[in-house]
N, C-alpha and C positions, 0 to 999 in steps of 0.2 A: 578811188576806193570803192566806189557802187558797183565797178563790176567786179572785185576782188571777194565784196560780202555775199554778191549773187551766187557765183561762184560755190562759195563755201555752204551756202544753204541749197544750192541745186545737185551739192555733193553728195546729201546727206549731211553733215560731219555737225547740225544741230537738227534735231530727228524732230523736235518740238518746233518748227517753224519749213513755212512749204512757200517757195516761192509762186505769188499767183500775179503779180503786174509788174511794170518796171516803165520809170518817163525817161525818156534824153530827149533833147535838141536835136541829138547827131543817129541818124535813122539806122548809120552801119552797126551802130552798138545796142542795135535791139534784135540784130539777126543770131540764128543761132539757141535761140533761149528756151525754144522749146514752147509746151501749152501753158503759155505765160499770157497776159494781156498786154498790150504794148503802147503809151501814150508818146504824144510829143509834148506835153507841159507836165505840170505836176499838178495843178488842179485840178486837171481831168482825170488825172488815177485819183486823189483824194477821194474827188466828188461821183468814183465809178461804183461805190459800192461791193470793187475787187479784192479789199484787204480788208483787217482788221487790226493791222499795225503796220507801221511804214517807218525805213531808215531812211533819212535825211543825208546824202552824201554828196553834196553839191556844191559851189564858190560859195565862200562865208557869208557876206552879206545876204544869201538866200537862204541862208539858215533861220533867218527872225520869220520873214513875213511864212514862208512854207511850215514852220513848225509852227507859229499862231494858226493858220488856215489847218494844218492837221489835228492838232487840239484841239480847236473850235469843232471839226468835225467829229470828235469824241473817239479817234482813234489813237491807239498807243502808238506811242514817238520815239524812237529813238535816233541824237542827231549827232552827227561825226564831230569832233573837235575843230577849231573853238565853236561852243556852242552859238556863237555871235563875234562878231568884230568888237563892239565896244559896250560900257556898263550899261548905257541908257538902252539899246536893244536888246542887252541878257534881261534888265528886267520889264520890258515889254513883253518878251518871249513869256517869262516866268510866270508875268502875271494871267498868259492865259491858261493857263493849268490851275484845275478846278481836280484836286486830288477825289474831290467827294462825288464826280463823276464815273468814276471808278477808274478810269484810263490810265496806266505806266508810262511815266517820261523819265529818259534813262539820256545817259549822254555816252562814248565811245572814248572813254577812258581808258584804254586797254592795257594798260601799265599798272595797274590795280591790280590789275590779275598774278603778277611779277613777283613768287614768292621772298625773292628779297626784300621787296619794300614792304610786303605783308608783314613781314618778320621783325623788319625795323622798327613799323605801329605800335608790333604785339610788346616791343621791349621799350621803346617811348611810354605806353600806355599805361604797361603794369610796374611803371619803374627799373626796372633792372638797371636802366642806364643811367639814371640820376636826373638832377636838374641840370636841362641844358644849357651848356656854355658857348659852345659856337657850331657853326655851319657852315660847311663852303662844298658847292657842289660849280666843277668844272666839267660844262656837258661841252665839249667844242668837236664832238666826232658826226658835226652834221656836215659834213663836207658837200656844197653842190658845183655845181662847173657852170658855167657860162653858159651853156648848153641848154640844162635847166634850165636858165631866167629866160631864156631866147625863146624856149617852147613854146610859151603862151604870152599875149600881148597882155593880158591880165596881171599874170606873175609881177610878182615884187613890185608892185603898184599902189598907191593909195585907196585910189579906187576901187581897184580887179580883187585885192587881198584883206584891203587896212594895215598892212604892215607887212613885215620881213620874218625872220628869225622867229620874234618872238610870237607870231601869231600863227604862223605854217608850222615850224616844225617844235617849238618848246611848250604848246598848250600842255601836252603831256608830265614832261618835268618841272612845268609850272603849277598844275596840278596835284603831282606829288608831294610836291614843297606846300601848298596849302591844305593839306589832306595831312602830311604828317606831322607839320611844324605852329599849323595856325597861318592866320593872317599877320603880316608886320604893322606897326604901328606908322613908320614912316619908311618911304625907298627914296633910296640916291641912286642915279641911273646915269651912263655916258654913252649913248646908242649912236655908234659910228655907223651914217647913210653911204650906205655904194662904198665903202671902204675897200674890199678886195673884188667886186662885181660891178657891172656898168647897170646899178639900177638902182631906184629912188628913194630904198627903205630901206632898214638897218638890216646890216649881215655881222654885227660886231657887236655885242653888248657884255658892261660890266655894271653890275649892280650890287648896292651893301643896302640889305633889308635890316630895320631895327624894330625889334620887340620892346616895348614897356617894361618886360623883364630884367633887360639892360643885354640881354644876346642880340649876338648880328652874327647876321648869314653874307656870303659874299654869292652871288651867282654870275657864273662867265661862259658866255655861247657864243657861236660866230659859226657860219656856213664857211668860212672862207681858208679856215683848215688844216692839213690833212697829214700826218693819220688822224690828228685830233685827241681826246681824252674823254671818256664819261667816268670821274671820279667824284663819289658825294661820299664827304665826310663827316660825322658827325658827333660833335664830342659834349659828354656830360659828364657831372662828377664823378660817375661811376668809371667810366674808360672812353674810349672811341668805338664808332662802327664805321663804316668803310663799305663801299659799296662799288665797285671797279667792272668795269668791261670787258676787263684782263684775268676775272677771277670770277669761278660760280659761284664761289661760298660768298656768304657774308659773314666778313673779318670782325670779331666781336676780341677787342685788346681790353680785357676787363681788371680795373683796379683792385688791388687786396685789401685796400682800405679806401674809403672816399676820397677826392682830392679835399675838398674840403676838410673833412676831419685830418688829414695826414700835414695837411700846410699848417694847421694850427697845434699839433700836436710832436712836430718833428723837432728833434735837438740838433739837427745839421741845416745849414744854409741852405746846402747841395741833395740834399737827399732825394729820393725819388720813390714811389710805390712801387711795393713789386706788383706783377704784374701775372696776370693767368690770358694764355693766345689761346682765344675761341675758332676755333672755322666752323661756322654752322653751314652743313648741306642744305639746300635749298632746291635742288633736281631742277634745275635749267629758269625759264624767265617765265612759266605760265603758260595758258592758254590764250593770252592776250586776245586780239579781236572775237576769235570763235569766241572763248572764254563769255563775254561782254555779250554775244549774242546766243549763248546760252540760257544765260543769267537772264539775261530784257525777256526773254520765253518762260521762264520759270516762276518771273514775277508775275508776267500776266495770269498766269496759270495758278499765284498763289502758293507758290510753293518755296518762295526765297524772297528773302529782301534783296534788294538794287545792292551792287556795289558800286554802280556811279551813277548817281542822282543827275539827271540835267539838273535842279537846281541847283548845285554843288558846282555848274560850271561857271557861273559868275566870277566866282574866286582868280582862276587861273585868267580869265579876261581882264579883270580889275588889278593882276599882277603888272599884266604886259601894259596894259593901259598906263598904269603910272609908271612905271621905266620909262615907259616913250613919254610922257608928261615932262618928269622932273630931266630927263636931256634935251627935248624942246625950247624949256625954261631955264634949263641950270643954275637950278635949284631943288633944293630935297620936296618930295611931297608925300605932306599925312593924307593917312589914310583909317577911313573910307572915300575916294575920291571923289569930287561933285560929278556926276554922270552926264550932267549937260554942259558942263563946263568944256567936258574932255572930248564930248560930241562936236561940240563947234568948234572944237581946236583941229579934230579928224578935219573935220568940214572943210579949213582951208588948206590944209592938204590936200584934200580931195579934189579941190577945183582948181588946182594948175597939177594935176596927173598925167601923167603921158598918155594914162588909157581913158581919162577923161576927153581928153586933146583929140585923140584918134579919131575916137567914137563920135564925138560931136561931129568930127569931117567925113565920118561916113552916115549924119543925120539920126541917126539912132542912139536913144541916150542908153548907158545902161539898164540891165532889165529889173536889178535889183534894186539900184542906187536909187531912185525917189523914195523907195520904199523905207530907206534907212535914215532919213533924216524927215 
């Protein structure tokens, strides 16, 4: 994603931000870039003096210690999804942001931007939709191939990732889900490992999140496929909304009287609300990434508030964290999770990893992994 952001800022297409450094490992992906400054680490562009804000778009586990060492440097952060692999490094991360410093720490939420789910907030928010009754969002149009996992010896690794599914590709709809609906009070999780791929971390998950309210949400993801579905649904007293991959509107099926008041007020067993079918336009899914690196420009500039808070990304970590907990265990787990508990359950994951394994036989441990425990 680092050279996709470059990319868009070397285009113009955010006129508030000028590309002036860039770090890789791999020296072929610095050619090309023009009067850029060019590192081979990432502490050497921190500590060059070259920026005054830097995006974080590297293997997860290098997201903790590289956004502490940018923070500490007092330069604005903004870091790609998951903001961290697990809770005890989101808030190691978090705690080194010192707001009173003046520096913006922003995370790459870019689904935020997606007037649909703005739309869903604004009707969550201001009530239109009622008190929520249930939830189920079936995102399974993450389709990857075998190909993918082969890419990288890292990929789908304990080690290389912290996880599968829910840590590479649903930080996003995990974050949505805690952005629109709140945090659950408890999740029950069945995360099938290597189910449809030959690799060591979940491509299958079914999960039933429960609110204190007495609502539960079902959420069900799997890379494994295809065509797959992204349908979130969401129903309150008021009606349903609906939210599809197969449609731009979002479907707002709005009751003529509450279900509530109409179940307690009906003289038939069978009767039903009538109904009023909304399709609210919505003109496409946002500016997504530019969007997000518009916004990270404008706050530093003071001229907008964040729409995705790095701190805010604990959430979507502490989701996936406990799925993979309560299937590890099977068993349900409350939540707020213990952070260190979940750490040392990663941990022995960690050390019988394939890209643990490797790595040790080529003497080099990973570059991240001290850092994360």
């Amino acid at each position: 994603m680092g050279a996709s952001h470059a990319k868009s800022i070397l285009s113009g297409a955010i006129p508030d931000l000028k590309l002036t450094a860039v770090a890789d490992r791999n020296p072929a992906r610095l050619e090309g870039l023009g009067d850029v400054a060019c590192f081979a680490e990432a502490d050497e562009l921190i500590a060059s003096g070259q920026a005054e804000a830097v995006l974080i778009a590297t293997p997860h586990y290098s997201h903790t210690p590289l956004g502490i060492a940018s923070l500490r440097a007092g330069l604005h952060v903004l870091v790609e999804k998951p903001i961290s692999v697990h809770k005890k490094d989101c808030e190691e991360l978090i705690a080194a942001y010192r707001p009173e410093v003046g520096n913006v720490f922003a995370a790459m939420f870019n689904q935020r931007t997606d007037p649909r789910y703005r739309k869903l907030k604004e009707l969550l928010t201001d009530g239109s939709l009622g008190t929520l009754r249930r939830i189920n969002w079936v995102i399974t149009d993450w389709f990857r191939t075998e190909f993918y996992y082969q890419s990288g010896d890292w990929r789908a690794t304990w080690a290389g990732e912290g996880g599968g599914v829910l840590l590479n590709q649903c930080p996003h709809n995990l974050d949505l889900w805690q952005w629109l609906f709140g945090m659950p009070d408890r999740v029950t999780a069945r995360c099938q490992i290597g189910r449809f791929h030959d690799i060591e971390v979940e491509d299958s998950v079914t999960a039933v999140l429960e609110y204190a309210s007495g609502v539960q949400g079902v959420f069900v993801t799997t890379t494994g496929e295809a065509p797959g579905t992204n349908r979130l649904e969401v129903a309150g007293d008021n009606g349903k909304v609906v939210i599809s991959s197969e449609q731009t509107d979002l479907i707002f099926t709005r009751n003529e009287i509450p279900t509530s008041t109409f179940s307690r007020e009906a003289q038939s067993g069978f009767a039903r609300p009538g109904v009023w079918n909304i399709a609210i336009p919505t003109s496409g899914t946002g500016e997504q990434h530019v969007g997000i690196l518009k916004n990270f420009a404008a706050a530093i500039r003071g001229e907008a508030e964040l729409i995705a808070p790095a701190t805010e990304g604990v959430h979507s970590v502490e989701l996936a964290n406990a799925m993979l907990l309560s299937s590890f265990r099977d068993t349900p787990v409350t939540l707020p999770i213990d952070a260190e508990d979940y750490a040392l359950e990663l941990k022995k994951k960690i050390e019988s990893s394939a890209f643990v394994k490797k790595t040790i036989a080529e003497t080099a441990p990973p570059s991240d992994f001290s850092k994360s425990f």
